[in-house]
C-alpha positions, 0 to 999 in steps of 0.5 A: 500500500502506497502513502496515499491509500495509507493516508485514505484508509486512515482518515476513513477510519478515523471518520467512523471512529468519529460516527461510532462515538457519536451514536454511542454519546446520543444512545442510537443504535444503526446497521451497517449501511446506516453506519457507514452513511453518517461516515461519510457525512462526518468525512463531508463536514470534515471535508468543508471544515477543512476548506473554511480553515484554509480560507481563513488562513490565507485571510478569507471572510468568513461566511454567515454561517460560519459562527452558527456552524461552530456553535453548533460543533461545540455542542457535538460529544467530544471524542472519547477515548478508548475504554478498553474491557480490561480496564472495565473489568479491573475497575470492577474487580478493585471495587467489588472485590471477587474472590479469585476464581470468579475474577478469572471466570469473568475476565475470561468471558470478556476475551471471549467477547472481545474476540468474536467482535474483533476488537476490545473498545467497550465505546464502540459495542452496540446492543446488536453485537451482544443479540448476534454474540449470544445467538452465536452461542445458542447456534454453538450448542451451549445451555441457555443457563449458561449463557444467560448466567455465566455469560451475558450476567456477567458482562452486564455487570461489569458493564453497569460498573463502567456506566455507574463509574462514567467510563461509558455511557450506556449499557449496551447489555441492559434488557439482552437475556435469554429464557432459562426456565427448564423444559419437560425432563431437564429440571433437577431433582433429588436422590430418591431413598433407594439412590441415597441409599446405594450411594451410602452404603457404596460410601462406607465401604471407600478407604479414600476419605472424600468417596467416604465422607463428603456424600454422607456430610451431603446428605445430613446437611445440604452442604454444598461440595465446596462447603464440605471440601474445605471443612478443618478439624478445627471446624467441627465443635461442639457447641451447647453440647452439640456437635457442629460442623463451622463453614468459615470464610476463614477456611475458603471462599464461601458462595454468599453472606448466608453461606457462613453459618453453623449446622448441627451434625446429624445423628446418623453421621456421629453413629457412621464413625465421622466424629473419630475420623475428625478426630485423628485428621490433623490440624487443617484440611479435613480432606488434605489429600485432596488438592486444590484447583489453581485458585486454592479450593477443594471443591473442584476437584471434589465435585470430580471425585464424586461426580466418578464415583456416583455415576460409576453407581450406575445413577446415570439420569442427567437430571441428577447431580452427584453432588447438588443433588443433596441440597435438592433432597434436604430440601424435599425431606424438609417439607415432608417432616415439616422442617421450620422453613426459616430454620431449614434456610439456615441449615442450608445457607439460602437466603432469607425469605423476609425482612422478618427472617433476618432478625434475631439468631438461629440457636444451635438447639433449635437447628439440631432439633429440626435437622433431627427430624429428618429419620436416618435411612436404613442401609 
């Protein structure tokens, strides 16, 4: 390419650069050829700019509506520069404080963005580039859940925070979703008792102490595998006489501010030898031969463990989840032997249902007696 053609290619693109700021700064949304028709006419007006200056220059008058025109320029956005997604997303993160994996999931959703547009300035993404992102997805096979949540929510965030923050001025993302809701055979359920059953008795048999012990802790408790894959010894204590099991922030991450709670262990999990298991394991990691992902938690590599060992079971079914499939079962024996609703959340970390929910605290005597009213099941 010649100076000419180098020169000729820059200022067109530097004209819809310009016609790209201008859309974004009045929230106007166009397709190509309407994109390309406001190019050429800030190529036009820069081209009589042009003209006028050089006129003046060389001593010209100006015309009448010369000082309207500039008027009028002055009131035009002024060319931004570029806000990169990076910047976006380490402002966000400096802010909001992720935990470490959740940081490098999302910063890992914006390159893939940045790499199906083909470019990484967060002035220049319209709403119809995000419609045609997500339909490229849905073409590529992913679930609907996934795009919408670990996908297009967290886009829509980190882009809210860039709004909130005056870095751009619109979100281009507000109002794109995609509908989640689980068709006929698809929703998850829980361990039925014969399933539980089989996976318990499998269980007691294992040498390997997370095969042994996170699916019983899962049953009696809900916990989530993450929860239960970074327990210490020193987590389990007893309280009032109670033996409790501690999910503390201090041992990893947890999922929400509900997540960090005290649940009394069940009956049947002291009667199956998981209190002297406690007991000998060394001060730390109750699963210490467990190792940890690239972001110093259990829990992945937990969930893959048991994911193993219950569909080697033979549990094939798609609706069941080897390990979440507890928290769904704790739930269904919750409301077949009328568990406390608000104590049952408690127990399993979910949100509170009400303003009136959130007062007061949840005794370890009242959480041990509702947990209790789940019967053991009959190996």
């Amino acid at each position: 390419m010649d100076e000419d053609s180098r020169q000729i290619s820059g200022m067109e693109k530097w004209c819809f650069e310009i016609a790209d700021e201008c859309l974004v700064a009045h929230g106007l949304r166009v397709d190509e050829p309407g994109r390309r028709v406001l190019a050429s006419a800030v190529a036009a007006a820069l081209q009589r700019a042009s003209l006028t200056l050089a006129s003046l220059a060389k001593g010209g008058i100006p015309s009448a509506n010369f000082f309207s025109a500039v008027s009028n320029a002055a009131q035009l956005p002024v060319m931004r520069q570029p806000v990169v997604f990076k910047q976006l997303v380490d402002g966000w993160a400096a802010e909001r404080r992720p935990v470490a994996k959740t940081q490098y999931e999302w910063s890992r959703v914006v390159r893939q963005l940045e790499a199906y547009l083909g470019h990484s300035d967060a002035h220049r993404l319209t709403g119809e580039n995000l419609v045609d992102w997500k339909r490229s997805m849905v073409e590529a096979g992913l679930r609907p859940k996934t795009i919408q949540d670990a996908k297009l929510a967290p886009l829509r965030a980190i882009l809210q925070w860039g709004v909130q923050n005056k870095l751009i001025p619109l979100n281009p993302a507000e109002g794109i979703s995609l509908d989640v809701r689980s068709k006929q055979g698809e929703k998850k359920r829980s361990f039925t008792d014969a399933e539980a059953k089989l996976i318990l008795r499998a269980a007691l048999a294992e040498k390997d102490p997370v095969r042994k012990w996170v699916p019983w802790i899962g049953a009696y408790s809900g916990a989530r595998v993450s929860e239960i894959c970074q327990l210490r010894s020193e987590d389990i204590i007893q309280i009032d006489n109670i033996w409790c099991m501690k999910l503390d922030p201090e041992a990893g991450s947890l999922k929400t501010s509900g997540s960090e709670r005290i649940i009394p262990l069940h009956p049947a999990l002291i009667e199956a030898g998981f209190l002297k298991f406690a007991a000998k394991a060394k001060s730390g990691p109750l699963f210490a031969a467990l190792s940890p992902d690239k972001f110093g938690k259990r829990g992945g590599n937990g969930t893959k463990v048991i994911g193993r060992f219950v569909r080697q079971l033979g549990l094939t079914d798609t609706r069941l989840s080897p390990s979440h499939s507890w928290r769904h079962r704790i739930k269904t024996s919750g409301r077949k032997y009328g568990l406390a609703p608000d104590i049952l959340d408690a127990i399993t970390g979910h949100g509170a249902r009400s303003v009136a929910d959130s007062y007061g605290e949840f005794p370890v005597e009242a959480l041990f007696r509702e947990i209790s009213k789940i019967p053991k099941l009959e190996l």
